[in-house]
N, C-alpha and C positions, 0 to 999 in steps of 0.2 A: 487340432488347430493350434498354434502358434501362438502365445501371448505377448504381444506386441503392445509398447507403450505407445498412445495414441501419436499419430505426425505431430510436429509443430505446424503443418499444410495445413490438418482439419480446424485448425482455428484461426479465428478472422483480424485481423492483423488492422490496423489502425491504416489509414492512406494518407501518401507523403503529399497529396492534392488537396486536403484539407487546409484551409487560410482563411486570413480575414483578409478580404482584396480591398476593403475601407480603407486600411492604412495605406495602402500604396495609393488605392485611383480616388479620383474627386468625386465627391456625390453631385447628383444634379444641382443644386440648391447652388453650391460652393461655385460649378461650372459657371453658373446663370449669373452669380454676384458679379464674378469676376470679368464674365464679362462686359457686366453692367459696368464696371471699372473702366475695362480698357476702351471700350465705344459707348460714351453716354449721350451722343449726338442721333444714333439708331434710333434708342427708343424714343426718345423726344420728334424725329422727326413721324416716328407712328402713332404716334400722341398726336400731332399736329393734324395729322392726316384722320385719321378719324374725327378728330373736333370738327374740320371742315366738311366731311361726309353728314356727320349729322346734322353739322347747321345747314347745310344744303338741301337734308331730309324734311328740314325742320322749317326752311323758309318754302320749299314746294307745295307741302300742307296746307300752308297759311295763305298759298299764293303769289306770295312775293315774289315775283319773276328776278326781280334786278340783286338782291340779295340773293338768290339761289345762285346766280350767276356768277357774282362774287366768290361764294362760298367755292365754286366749282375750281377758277381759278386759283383761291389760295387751298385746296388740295392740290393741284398740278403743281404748286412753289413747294408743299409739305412732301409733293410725293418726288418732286426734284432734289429738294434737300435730302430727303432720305438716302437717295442713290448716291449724291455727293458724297454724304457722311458715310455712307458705307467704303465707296472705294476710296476716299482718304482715308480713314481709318484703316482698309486694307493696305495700303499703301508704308501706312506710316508706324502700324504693326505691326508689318511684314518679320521684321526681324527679331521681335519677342515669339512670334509666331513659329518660326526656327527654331530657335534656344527653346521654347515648349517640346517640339515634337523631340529635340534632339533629348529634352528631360525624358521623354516619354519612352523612346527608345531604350535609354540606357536603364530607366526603372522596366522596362522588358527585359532586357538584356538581363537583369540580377534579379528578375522573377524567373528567369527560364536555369538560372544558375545554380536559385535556393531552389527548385524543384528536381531540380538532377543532383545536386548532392544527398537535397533529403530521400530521393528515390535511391541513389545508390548507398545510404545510412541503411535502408530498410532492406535494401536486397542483401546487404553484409549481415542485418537481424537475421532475416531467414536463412543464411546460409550459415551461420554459426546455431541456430536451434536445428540445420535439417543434419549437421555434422553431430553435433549431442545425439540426436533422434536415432544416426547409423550408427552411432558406439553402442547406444541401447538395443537396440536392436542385437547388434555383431554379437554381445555380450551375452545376451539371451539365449540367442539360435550357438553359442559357443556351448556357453553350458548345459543346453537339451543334446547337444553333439555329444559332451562330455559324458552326460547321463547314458544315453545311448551305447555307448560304447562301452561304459561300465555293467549295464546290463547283458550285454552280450557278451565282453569276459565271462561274466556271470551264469549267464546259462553253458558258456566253454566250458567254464569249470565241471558245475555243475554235470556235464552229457560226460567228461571225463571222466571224473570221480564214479559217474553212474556207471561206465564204461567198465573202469576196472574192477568194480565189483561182481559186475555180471559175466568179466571175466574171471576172477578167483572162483565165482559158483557155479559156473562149467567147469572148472579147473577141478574143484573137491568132489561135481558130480564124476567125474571122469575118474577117479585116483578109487570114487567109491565102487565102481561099476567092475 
């Protein structure tokens, strides 16, 4: 069997998918803030809507017909503003709303970039340890060739040398006979 220095293949190579994707994308939290930024009319208007839900909850309990009723209608104003605020707000964040996705693209765009260079950085690794790998190798199985062949001169010689001895002692047998 062949003494072979192990592949650079049999060992496990670090992956070029390895990241911290924090740095690039937003966490929920950061999402949530900012959105709180950009539409602060939203939650305010479900703020509204549920205080009216409950005082509604709240006066049915107690009985109160006409305050329940109340309560009913300024949900229906809490839950109209809400719809308001939302599509003005879409409306009128339409085009940061752009400018994000277009941010968002282009931070794809130079994550799919740093992944194919750093995938072709490691395939260049491997291909430069699997070239070392066949010089070791080539080198080896050279000099077992080398060995080899030196051995067999060797026994040449050797069946030579045997050869003509065993021809000189027919030879003196014959000269004696």
């Amino acid at each position: 069997m062949e003494d072979h220095p192990p592949s650079p293949l049999d060992k496990q190579l670090p992956s070029s998918f390895e990241g911290n994707r924090d740095f690039y994308e937003e966490s929920r939290w950061k999402k949530f803030t900012r959105k709180l930024r950009e539409e602060p009319l939203i939650p305010l208007g479900c703020a509204a809507t549920t205080w009216a839900l409950w005082g509604a909850t709240k006066s049915i309990r107690r009985g109160d017909s006409v305050n329940a009723q109340r309560m009913f209608r300024m949900r229906l104003y809490a839950q109209f503003f809400t719809i308001v605020a939302m599509c003005a707000g879409g409306l009128y964040y339409n085009s940061d709303r752009i400018l994000r996705k277009e941010y968002n693209e282009i931070l794809e765009q130079r994550k799919a970039q740093e992944k194919r260079n750093a995938w072709i950085r490691e395939l260049e690794a491997r291909d430069t340890e699997e070239k070392e790998w066949r010089g070791k190798v080539e080198k080896v199985t050279q000099r077992q060739r080398e060995e080899v062949e030196a051995r067999q001169k060797q026994a040449e010689r050797k069946r030579e040398e045997g050869g003509a001895v065993t021809r000189a002692v027919k030879a003196i047998k014959e000269k004696v006979q």
